[in-house]
N, CA, C and O atoms as a GROMACS GRO file, in nm:
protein
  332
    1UNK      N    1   0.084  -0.117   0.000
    1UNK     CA    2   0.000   0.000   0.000
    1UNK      C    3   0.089   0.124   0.000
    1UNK      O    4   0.193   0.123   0.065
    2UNK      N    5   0.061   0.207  -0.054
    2UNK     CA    6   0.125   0.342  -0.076
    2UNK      C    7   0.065   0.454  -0.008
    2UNK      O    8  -0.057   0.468  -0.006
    3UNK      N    9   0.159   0.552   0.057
    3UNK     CA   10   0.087   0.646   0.146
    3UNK      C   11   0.190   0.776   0.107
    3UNK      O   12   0.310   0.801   0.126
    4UNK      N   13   0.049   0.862   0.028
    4UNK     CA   14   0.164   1.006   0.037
    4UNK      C   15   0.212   1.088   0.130
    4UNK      O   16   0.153   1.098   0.237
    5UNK      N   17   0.362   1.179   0.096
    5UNK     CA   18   0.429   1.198   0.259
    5UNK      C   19   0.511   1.328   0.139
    5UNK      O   20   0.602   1.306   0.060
    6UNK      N   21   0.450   1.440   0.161
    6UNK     CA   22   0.527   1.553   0.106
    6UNK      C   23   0.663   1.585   0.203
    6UNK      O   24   0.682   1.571   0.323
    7UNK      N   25   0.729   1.624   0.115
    7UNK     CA   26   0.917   1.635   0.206
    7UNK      C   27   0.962   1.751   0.118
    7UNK      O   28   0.903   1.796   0.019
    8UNK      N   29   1.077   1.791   0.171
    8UNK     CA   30   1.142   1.910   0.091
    8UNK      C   31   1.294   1.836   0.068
    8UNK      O   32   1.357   1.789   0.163
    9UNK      N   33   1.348   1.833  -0.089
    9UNK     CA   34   1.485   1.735  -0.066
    9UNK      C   35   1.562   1.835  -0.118
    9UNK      O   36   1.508   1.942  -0.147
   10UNK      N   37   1.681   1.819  -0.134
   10UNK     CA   38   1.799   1.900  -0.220
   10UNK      C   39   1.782   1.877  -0.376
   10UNK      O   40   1.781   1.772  -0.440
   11UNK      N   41   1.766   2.030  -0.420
   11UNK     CA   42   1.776   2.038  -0.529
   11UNK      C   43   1.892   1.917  -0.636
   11UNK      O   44   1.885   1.926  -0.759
   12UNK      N   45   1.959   1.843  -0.591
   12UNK     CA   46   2.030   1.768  -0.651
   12UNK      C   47   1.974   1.629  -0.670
   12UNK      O   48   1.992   1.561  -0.771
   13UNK      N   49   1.894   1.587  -0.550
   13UNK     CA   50   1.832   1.513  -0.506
   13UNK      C   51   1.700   1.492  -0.681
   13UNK      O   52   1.691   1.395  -0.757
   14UNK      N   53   1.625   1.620  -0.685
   14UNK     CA   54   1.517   1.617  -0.764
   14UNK      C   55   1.612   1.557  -0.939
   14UNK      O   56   1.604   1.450  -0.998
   15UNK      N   57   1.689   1.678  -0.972
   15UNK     CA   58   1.764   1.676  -1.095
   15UNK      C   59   1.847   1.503  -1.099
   15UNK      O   60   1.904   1.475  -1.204
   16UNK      N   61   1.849   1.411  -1.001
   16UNK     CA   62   1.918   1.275  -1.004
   16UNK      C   63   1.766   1.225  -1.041
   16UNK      O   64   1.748   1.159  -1.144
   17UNK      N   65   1.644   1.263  -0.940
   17UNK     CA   66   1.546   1.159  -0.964
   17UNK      C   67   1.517   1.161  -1.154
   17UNK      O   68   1.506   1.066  -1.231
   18UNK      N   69   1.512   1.309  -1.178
   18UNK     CA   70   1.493   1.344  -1.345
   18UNK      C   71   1.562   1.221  -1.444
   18UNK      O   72   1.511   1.142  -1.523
   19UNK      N   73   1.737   1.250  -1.388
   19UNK     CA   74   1.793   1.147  -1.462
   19UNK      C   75   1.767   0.993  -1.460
   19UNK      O   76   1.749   0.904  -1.543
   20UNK      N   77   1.772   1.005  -1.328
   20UNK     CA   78   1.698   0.813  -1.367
   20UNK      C   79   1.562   0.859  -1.451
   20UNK      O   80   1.614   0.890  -1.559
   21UNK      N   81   1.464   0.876  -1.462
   21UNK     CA   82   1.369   0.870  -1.523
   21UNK      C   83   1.396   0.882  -1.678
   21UNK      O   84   1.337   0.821  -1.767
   22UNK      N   85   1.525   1.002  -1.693
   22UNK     CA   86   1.520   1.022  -1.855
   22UNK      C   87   1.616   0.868  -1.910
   22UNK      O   88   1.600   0.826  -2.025
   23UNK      N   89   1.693   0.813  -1.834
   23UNK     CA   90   1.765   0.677  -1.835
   23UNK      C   91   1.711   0.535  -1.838
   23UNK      O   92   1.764   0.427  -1.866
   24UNK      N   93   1.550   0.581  -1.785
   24UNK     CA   94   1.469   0.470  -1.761
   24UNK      C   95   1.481   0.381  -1.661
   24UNK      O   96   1.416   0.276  -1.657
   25UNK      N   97   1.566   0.416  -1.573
   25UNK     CA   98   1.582   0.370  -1.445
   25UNK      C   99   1.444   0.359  -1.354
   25UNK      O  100   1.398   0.247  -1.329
   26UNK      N  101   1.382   0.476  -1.308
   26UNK     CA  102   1.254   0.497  -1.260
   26UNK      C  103   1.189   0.532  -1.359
   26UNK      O  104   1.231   0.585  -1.462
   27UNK      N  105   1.064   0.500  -1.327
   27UNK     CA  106   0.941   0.540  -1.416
   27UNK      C  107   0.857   0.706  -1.364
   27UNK      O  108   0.770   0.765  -1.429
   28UNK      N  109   0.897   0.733  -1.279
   28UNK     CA  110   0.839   0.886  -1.225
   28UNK      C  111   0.916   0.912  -1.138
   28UNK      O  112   1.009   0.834  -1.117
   29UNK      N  113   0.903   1.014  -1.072
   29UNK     CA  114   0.989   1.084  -0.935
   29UNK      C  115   0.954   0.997  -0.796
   29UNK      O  116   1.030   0.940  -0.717
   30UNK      N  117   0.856   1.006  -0.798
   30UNK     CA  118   0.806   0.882  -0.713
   30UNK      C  119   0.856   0.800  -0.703
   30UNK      O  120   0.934   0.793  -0.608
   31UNK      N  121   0.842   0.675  -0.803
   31UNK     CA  122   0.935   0.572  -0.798
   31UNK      C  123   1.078   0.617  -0.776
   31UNK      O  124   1.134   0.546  -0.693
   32UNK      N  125   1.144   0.699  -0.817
   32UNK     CA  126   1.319   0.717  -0.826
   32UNK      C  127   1.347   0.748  -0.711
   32UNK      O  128   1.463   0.724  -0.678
   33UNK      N  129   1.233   0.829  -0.583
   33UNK     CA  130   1.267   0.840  -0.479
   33UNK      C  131   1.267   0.703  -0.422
   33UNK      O  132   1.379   0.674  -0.382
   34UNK      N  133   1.175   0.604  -0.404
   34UNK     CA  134   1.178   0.508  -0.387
   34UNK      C  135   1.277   0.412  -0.415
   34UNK      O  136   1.302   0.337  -0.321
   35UNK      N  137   1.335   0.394  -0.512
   35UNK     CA  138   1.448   0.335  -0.543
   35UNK      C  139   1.591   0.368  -0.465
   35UNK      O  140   1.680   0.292  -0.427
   36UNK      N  141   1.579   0.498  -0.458
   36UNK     CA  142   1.719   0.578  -0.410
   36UNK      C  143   1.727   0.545  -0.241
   36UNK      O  144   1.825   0.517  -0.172
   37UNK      N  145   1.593   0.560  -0.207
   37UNK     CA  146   1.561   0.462  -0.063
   37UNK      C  147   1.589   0.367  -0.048
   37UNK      O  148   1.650   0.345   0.056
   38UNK      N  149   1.566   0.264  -0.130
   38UNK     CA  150   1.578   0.139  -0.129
   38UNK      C  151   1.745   0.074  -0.168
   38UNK      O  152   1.802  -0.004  -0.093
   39UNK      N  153   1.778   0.101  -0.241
   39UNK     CA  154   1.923   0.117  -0.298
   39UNK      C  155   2.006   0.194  -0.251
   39UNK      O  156   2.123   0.155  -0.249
   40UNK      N  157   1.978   0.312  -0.207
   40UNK     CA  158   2.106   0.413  -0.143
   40UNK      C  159   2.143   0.505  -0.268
   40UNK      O  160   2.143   0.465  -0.384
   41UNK      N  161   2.168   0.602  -0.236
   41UNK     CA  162   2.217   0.735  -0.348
   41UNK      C  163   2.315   0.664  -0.379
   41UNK      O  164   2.316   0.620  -0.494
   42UNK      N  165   2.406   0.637  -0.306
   42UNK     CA  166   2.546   0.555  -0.349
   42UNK      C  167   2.482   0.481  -0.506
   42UNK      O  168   2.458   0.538  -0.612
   43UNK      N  169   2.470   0.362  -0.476
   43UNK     CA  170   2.438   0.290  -0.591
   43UNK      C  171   2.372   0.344  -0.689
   43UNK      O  172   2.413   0.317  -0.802
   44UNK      N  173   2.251   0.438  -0.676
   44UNK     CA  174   2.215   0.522  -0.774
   44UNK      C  175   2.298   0.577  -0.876
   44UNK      O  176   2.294   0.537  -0.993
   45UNK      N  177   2.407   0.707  -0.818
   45UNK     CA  178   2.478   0.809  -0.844
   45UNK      C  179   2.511   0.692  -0.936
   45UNK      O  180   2.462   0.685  -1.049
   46UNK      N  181   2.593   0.603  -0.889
   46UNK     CA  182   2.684   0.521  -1.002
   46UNK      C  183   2.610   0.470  -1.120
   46UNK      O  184   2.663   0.461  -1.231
   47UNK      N  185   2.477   0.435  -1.092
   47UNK     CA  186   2.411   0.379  -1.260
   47UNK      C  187   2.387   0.519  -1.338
   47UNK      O  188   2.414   0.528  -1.457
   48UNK      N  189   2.339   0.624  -1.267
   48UNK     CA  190   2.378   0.741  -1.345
   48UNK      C  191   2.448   0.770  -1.419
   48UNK      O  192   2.429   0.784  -1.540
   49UNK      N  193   2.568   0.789  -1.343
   49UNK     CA  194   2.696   0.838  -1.360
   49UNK      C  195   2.703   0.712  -1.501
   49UNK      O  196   2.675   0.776  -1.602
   50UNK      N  197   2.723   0.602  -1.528
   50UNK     CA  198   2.779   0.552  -1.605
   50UNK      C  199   2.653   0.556  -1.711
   50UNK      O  200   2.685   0.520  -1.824
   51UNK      N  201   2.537   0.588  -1.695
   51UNK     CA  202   2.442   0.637  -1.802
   51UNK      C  203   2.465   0.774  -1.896
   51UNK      O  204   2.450   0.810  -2.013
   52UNK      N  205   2.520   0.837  -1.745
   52UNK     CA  206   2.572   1.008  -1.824
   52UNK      C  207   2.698   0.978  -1.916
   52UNK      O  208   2.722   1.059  -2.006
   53UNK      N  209   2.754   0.902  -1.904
   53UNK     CA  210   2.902   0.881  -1.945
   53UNK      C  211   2.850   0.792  -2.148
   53UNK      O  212   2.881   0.813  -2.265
   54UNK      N  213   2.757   0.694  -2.068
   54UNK     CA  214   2.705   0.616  -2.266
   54UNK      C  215   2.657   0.739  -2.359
   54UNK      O  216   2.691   0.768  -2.474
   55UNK      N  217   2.560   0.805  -2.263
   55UNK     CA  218   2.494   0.911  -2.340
   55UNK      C  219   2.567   0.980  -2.384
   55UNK      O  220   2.516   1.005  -2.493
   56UNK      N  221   2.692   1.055  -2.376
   56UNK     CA  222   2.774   1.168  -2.417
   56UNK      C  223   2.824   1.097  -2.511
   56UNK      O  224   2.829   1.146  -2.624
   57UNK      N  225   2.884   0.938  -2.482
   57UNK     CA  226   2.957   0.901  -2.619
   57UNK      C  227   2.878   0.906  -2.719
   57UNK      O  228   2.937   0.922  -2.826
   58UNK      N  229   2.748   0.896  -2.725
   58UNK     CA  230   2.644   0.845  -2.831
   58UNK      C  231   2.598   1.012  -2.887
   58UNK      O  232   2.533   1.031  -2.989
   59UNK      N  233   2.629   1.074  -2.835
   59UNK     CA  234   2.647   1.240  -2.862
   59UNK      C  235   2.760   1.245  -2.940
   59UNK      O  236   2.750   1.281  -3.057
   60UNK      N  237   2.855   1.216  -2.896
   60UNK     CA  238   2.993   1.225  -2.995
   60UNK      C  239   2.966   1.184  -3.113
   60UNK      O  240   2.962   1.250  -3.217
   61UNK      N  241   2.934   1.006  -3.087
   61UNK     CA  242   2.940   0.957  -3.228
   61UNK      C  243   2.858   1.067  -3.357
   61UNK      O  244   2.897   1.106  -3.468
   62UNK      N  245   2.722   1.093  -3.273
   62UNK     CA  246   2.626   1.160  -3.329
   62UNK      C  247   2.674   1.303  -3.410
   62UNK      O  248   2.625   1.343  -3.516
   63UNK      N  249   2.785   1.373  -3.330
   63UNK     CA  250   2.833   1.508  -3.364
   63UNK      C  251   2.956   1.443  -3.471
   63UNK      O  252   3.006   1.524  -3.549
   64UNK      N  253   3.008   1.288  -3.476
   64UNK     CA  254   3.114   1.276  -3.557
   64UNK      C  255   3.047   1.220  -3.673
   64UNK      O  256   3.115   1.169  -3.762
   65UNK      N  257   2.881   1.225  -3.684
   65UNK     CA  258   2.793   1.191  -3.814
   65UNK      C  259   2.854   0.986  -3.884
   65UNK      O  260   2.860   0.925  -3.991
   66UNK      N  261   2.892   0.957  -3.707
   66UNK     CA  262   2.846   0.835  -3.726
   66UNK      C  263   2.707   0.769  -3.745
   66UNK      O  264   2.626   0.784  -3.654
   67UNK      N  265   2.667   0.690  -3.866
   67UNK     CA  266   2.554   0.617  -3.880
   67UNK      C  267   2.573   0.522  -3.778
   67UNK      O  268   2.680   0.482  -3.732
   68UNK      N  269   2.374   0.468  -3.725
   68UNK     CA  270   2.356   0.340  -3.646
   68UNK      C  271   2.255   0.269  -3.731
   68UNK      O  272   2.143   0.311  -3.761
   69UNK      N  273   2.325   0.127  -3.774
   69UNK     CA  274   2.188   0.094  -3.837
   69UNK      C  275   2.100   0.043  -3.822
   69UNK      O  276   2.044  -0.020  -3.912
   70UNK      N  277   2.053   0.053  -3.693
   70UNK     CA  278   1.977  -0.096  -3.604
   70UNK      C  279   1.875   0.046  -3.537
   70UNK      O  280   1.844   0.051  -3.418
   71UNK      N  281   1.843   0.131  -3.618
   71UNK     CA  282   1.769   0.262  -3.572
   71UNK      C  283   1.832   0.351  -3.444
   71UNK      O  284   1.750   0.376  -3.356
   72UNK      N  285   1.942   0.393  -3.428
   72UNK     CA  286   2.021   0.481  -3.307
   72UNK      C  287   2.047   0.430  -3.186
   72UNK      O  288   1.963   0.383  -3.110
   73UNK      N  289   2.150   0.437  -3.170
   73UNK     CA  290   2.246   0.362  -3.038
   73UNK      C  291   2.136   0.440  -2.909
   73UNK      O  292   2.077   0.373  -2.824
   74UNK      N  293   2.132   0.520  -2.915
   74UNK     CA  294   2.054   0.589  -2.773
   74UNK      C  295   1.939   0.526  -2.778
   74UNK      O  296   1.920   0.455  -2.679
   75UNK      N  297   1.833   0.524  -2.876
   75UNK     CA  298   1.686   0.454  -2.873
   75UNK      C  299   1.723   0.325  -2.880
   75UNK      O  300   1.617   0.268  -2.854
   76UNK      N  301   1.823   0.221  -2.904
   76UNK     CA  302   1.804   0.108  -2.834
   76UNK      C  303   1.863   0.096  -2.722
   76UNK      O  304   1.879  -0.012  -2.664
   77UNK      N  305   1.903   0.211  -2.681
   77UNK     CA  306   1.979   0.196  -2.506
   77UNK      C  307   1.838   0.227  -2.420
   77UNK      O  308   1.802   0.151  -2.331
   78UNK      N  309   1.759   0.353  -2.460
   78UNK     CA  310   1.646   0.320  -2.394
   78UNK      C  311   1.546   0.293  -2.388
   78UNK      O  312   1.456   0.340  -2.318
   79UNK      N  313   1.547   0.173  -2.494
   79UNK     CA  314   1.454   0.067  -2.507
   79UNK      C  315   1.487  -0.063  -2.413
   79UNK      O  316   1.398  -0.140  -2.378
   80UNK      N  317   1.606  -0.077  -2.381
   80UNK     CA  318   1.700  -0.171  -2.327
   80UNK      C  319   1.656  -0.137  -2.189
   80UNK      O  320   1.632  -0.238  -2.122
   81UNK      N  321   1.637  -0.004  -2.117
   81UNK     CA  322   1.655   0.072  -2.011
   81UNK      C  323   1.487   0.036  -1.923
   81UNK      O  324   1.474   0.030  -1.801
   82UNK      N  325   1.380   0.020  -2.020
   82UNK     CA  326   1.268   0.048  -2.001
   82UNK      C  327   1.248  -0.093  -1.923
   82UNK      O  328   1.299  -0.203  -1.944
   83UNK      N  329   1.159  -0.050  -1.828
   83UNK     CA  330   1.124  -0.227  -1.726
   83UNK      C  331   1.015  -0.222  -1.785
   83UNK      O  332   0.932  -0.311  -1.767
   0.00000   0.00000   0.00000
């Protein structure tokens, strides 16, 4: 059962829950708080962190007008990403 519980967190706190969500990690803020509870920021930060790190390469390739031919390295990363 789920019970809402308004809180005030650190602005860093919200912009991490964002990224899991845009990574497909969590499915809403909700959930990502939940997760980050459950898991620890620790472990979080790090699937981040190594999400922020694929994404930039896949930016590069993208800015070095590398083709993907399997329809774009990023849309099957977060197709891969999605539970």
């Amino acid at each position: 059962m789920s019970v809402t519980v308004s809180i005030k967190v650190r602005k860093e706190l919200v912009e991490l829950a964002d990224k899991m969500i845009k990574y497909g990690i969590a499915r809403s803020r909700s959930h990502a708080f939940n997760v980050m509870i459950e898991r620890g920021i620790k472990e979080v930060l790090k699937e981040v962190e190594f999400w922020d790190r694929v994404y930039e390469k896949v930016k590069e390739l993208e800015r070095r007008r590398y083709k993907i031919r399997h329809g774009g390295l990023s849309k099957l990363l977060e197709e891969d990403r999605i539970k």
